[in-house]
C-alpha positions as CSV (number, residue, x, y, z in Angstrom):
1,X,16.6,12.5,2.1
2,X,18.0,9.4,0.2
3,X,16.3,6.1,1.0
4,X,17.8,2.5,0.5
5,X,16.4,1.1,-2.7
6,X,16.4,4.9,-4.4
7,X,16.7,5.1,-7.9
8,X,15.9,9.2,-7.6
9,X,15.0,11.0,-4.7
10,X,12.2,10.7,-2.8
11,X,10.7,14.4,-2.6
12,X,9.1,16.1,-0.1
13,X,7.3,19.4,-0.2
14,X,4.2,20.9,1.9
15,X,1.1,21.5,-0.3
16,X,-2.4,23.6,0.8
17,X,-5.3,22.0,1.3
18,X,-8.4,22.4,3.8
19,X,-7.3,25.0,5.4
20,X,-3.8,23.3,6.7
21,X,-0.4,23.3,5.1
22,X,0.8,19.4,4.1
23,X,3.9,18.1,4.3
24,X,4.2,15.4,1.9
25,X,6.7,12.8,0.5
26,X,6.4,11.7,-3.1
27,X,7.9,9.4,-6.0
28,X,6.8,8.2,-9.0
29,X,5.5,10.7,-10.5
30,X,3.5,10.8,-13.7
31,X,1.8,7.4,-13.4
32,X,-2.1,7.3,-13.9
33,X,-2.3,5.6,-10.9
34,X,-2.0,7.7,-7.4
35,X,-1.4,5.8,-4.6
36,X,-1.7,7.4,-0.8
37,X,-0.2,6.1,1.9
38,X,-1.4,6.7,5.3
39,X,0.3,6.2,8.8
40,X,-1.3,5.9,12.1
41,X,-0.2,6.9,15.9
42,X,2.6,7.9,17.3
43,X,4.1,8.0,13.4
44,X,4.8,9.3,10.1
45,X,4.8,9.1,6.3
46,X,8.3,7.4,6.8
47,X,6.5,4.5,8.2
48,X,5.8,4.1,5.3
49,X,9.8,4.4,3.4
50,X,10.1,0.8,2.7
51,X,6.6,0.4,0.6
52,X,7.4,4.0,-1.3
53,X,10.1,2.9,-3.0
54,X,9.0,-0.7,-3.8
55,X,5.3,0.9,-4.9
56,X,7.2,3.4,-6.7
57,X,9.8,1.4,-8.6
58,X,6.7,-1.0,-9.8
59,X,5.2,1.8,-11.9
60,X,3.0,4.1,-9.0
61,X,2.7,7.7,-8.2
62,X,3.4,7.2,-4.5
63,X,2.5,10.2,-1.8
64,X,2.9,9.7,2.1
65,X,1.7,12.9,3.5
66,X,2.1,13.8,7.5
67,X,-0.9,13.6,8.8
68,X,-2.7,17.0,10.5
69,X,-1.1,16.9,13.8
70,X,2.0,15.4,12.9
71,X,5.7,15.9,11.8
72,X,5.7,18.9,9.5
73,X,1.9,19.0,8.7
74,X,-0.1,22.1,11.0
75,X,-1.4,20.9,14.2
76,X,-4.5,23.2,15.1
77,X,-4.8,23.2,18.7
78,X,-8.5,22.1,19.5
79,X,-9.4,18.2,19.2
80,X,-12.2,19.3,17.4
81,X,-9.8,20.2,13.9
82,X,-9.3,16.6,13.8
83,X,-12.5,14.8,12.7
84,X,-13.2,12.1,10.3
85,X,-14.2,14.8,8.6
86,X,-11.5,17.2,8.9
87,X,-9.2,13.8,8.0
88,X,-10.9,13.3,4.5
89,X,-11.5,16.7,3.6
90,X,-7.8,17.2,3.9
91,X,-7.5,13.9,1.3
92,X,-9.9,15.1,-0.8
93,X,-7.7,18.3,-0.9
94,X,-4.8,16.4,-1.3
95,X,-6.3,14.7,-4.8
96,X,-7.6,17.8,-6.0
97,X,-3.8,19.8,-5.8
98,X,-2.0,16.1,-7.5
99,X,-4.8,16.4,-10.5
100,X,-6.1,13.1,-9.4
101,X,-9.9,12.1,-9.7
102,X,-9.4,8.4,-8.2
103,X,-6.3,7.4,-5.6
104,X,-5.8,4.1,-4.1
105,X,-5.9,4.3,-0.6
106,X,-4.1,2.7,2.0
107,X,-4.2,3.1,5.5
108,X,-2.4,1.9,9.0
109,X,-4.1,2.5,12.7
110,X,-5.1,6.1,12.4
111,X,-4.3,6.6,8.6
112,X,-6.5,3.3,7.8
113,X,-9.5,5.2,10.2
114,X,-9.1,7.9,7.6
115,X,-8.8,5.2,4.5
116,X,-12.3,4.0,5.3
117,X,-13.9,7.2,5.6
118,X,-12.8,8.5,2.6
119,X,-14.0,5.6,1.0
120,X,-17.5,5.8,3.1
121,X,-17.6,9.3,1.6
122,X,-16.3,9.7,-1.5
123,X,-15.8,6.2,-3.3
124,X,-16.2,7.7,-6.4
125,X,-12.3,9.4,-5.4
126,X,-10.9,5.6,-4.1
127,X,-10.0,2.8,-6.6
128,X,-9.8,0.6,-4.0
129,X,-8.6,0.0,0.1
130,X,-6.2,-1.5,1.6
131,X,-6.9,-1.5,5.3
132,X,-4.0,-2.5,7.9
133,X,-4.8,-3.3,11.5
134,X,-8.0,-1.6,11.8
135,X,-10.9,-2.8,9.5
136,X,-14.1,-0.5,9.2
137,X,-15.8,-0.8,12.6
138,X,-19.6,0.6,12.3
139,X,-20.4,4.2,12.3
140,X,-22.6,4.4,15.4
141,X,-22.4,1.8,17.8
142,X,-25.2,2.1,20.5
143,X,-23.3,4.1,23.3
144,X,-20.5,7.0,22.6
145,X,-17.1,5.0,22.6
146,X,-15.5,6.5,25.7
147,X,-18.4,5.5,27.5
148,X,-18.1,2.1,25.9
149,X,-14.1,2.2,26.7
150,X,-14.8,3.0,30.2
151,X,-17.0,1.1,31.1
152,X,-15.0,-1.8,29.7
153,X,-11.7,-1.1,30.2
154,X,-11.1,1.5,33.2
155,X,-9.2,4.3,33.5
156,X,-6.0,2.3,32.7
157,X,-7.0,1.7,29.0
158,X,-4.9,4.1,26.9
159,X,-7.5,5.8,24.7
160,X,-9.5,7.0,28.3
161,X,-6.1,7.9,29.2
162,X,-5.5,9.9,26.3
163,X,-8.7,12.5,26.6
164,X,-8.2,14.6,29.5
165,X,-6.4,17.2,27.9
166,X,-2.3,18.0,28.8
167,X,-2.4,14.6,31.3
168,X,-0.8,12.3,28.3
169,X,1.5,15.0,27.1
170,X,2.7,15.2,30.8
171,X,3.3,11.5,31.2
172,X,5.0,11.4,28.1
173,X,7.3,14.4,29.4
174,X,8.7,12.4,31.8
175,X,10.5,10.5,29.1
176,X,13.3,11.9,26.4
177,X,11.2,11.4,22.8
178,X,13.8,8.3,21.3
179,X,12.5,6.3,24.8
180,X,8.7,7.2,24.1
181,X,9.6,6.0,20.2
182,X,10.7,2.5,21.4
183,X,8.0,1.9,23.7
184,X,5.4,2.2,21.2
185,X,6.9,1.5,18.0
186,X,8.1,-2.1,19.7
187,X,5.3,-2.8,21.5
188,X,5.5,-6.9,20.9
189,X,2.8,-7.5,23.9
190,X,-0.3,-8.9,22.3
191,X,-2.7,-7.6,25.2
192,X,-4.9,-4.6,25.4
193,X,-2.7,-1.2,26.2
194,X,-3.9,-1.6,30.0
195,X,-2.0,0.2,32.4
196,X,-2.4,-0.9,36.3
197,X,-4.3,1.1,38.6
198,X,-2.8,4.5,39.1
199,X,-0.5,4.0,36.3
200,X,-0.3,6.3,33.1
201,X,0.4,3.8,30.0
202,X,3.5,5.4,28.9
203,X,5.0,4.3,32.0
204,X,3.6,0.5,32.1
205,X,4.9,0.4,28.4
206,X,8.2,-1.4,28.6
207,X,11.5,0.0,26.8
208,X,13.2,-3.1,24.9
209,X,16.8,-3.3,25.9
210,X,17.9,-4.1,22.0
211,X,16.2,-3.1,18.5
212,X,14.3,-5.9,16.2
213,X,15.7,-6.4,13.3
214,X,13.6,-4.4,10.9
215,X,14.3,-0.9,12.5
216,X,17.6,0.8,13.7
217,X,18.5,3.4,15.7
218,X,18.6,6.0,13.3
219,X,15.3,5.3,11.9
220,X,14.0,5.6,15.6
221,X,15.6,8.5,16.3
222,X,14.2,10.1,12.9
223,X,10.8,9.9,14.5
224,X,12.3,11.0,18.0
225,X,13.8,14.1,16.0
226,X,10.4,15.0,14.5
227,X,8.0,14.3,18.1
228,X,10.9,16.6,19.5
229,X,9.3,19.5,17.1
230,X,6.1,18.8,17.2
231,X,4.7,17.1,20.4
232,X,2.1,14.8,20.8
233,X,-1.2,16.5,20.9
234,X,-1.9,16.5,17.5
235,X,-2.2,13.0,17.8
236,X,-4.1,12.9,21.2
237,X,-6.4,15.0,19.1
238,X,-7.7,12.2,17.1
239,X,-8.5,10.1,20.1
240,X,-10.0,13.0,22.0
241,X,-12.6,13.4,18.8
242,X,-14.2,10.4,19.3
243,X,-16.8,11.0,20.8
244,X,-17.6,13.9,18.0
245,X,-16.7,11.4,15.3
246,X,-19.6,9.0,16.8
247,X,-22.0,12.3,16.7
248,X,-20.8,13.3,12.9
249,X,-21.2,9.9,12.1
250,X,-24.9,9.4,12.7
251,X,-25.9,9.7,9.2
252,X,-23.9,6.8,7.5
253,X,-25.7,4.2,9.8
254,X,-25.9,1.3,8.0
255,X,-23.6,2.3,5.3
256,X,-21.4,0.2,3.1
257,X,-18.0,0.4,1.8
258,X,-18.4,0.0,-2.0
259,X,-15.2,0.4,-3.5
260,X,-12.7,-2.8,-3.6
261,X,-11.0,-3.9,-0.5
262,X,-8.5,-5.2,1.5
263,X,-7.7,-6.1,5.5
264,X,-4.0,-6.7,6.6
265,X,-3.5,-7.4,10.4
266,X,-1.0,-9.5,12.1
267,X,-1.6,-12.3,14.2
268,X,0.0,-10.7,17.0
269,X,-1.9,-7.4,16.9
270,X,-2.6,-6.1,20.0
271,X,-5.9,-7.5,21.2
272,X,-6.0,-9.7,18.3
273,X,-7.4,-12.4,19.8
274,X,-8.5,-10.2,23.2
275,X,-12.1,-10.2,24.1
276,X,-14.3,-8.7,21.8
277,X,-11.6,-8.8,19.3
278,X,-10.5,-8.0,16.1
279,X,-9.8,-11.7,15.0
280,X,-13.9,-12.3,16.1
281,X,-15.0,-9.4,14.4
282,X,-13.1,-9.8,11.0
283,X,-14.5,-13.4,11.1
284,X,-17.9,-12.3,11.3
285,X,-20.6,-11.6,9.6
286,X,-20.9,-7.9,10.3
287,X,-17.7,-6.8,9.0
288,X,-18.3,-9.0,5.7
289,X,-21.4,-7.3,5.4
290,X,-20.4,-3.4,5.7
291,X,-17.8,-4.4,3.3
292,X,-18.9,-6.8,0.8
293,X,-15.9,-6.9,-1.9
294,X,-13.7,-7.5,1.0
295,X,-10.0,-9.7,0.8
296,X,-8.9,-10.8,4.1
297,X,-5.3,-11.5,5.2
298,X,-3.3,-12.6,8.4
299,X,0.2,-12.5,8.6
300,X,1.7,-14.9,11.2
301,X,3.9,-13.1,13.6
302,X,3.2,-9.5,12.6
303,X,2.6,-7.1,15.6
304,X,0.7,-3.5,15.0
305,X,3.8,-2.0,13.4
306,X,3.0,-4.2,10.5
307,X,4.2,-2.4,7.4
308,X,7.5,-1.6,9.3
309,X,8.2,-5.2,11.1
310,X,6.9,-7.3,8.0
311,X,7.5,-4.5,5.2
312,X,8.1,-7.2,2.0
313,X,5.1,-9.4,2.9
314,X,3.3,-6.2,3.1
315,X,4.4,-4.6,0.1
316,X,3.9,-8.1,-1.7
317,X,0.3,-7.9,-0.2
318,X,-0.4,-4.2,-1.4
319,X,1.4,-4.5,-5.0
320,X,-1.2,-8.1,-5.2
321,X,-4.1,-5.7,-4.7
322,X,-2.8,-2.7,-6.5
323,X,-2.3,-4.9,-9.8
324,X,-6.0,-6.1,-10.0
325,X,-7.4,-2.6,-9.7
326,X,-4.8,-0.2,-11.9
327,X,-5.5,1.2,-14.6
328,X,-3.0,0.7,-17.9
């Protein structure tokens, strides 16, 4: 696939590692300086198309894999295949078959989950972090988080919808896979994902009569094409291993991330500024603590979506990091 901006093709091929075949999409190669993107739910490395050309055309060896679970990367079946764990030791994999001992790292939502924890684990593999809408929350708070999410949010909050096994892929059924696309990928609401009582979310999600600016219909219907193949439990998965996550995760209590970093959010987020929110938390003391050599940044207007919706301030923001850290 050609992408807007190409000076060559951006290739893509499926690699082994940890036990899973890899699809992956890569430029730039042959630069000292490896740079993985990550994407988050319901997406795919081609969240990512705008930064992989601009990253790659500055002088990086840019890879956006599929994450397990998703477009042409395996899916095992059983929430458990989609730990932390499972998440980094598939990254780790990933470094080892590019002939990389140190990547930058930079995650969105889901991929930014798995940007930390690699970094938690291995920092002597990450040159640095760049974090978008999720920073590093700690490893063990004091109840499991679907207890936590229950008890604060009801059975209307999307994650506790999410971990009953087949009732999300059902709801989402009900919907042709371009609609499910738009209601996510343009969510503009700033509020928790809160459906009424008796509602599933998909259904409280509205569907946006016209496209924003920054994504068209074919892009939309690129991920609709891929969702078509592959479903949506592989990404379910991650939500439903939460709880496993927050049992794995016992030992790194307390633990720091080391390795140079840097937080991206939007100011429009959802639950940005919600109770208990990310805005108070980043602000903190907490967060500034777990990650000491920590750069902050809020970019006004930008909703979850971030490196799609606000892709040059993003890029701008990534290359600024990038350029401190590389090597020459």
């Amino acid at each position: 696939m050609m992408m807007e901006g190409d000076h060559e093709e951006v290739k893509q091929r499926r690699i082994q590692t940890n036990g899973i075949w890899m699809h992956i999409a890569e430029k730039g190669r042959g630069s000292p300086n490896l740079v993985l993107l990550l994407h988050g739910f319901p997406e795919l490395w081609f969240s990512w198309r705008h930064q992989i050309n601009h990253l790659a055309n500055s002088g990086y060896h840019v890879v956006a894999p599929d994450l397990r679970g998703y477009g042409d990367t395996d899916s095992p079946p059983h929430h458990t295949s989609y730990t932390v764990l499972h998440l980094v030791g598939d990254l780790i994999g990933l470094l080892d078959h590019l002939d990389h001992q140190q990547a930058f790292v930079v995650g969105h939502d889901w991929g930014a989950v798995a940007a930390w924890h690699l970094s938690l684990f291995r920092p002597d593999r990450v040159r640095g972090v760049v974090s978008l809408s999720v920073p590093f929350w700690p490893p063990t708070p004091p109840s499991k988080p679907l207890e936590f999410f229950k008890q604060m949010f009801g059975d209307g909050f999307y994650i506790t919808q999410f971990q009953e096994p087949g009732r999300a892929e059902k709801a989402f059924a009900h919907y042709d896979h371009y609609t499910v696309m738009k209601k996510f990928l343009l969510i503009n609401s700033t509020d928790l994902l809160i459906a009424p009582p008796g509602m599933e979310i998909v259904d409280h999600l509205q569907t946006p009569l016209s496209l924003p600016p920054w994504i068209t219909e074919e892009e939309l219907q690129f991920y609709a094409d891929k969702f078509a193949k592959s479903g949506y439990t592989g990404g379910f998965n991650y939500y439903r291993a939460m709880d496993l996550n927050w049992e794995l995760l016992a030992p790194w209590q307390g633990s720091k991330i080391t390795v140079p970093a840097k937080f991206i959010v939007g100011d429009k987020d959802i639950g940005f500024e919600s109770v208990g929110s990310t805005k108070d938390y980043i602000e903190g003391e907490v967060f500034k603590s777990l990650v000491p050599n920590l750069e902050v940044v809020i970019i006004n207007n930008g909703h979850h979506f971030i490196q799609q919706e606000k892709a040059q301030e993003v890029t701008d923001e990534i290359l600024s990091f990038l350029s401190k850290h590389s090597v020459a």
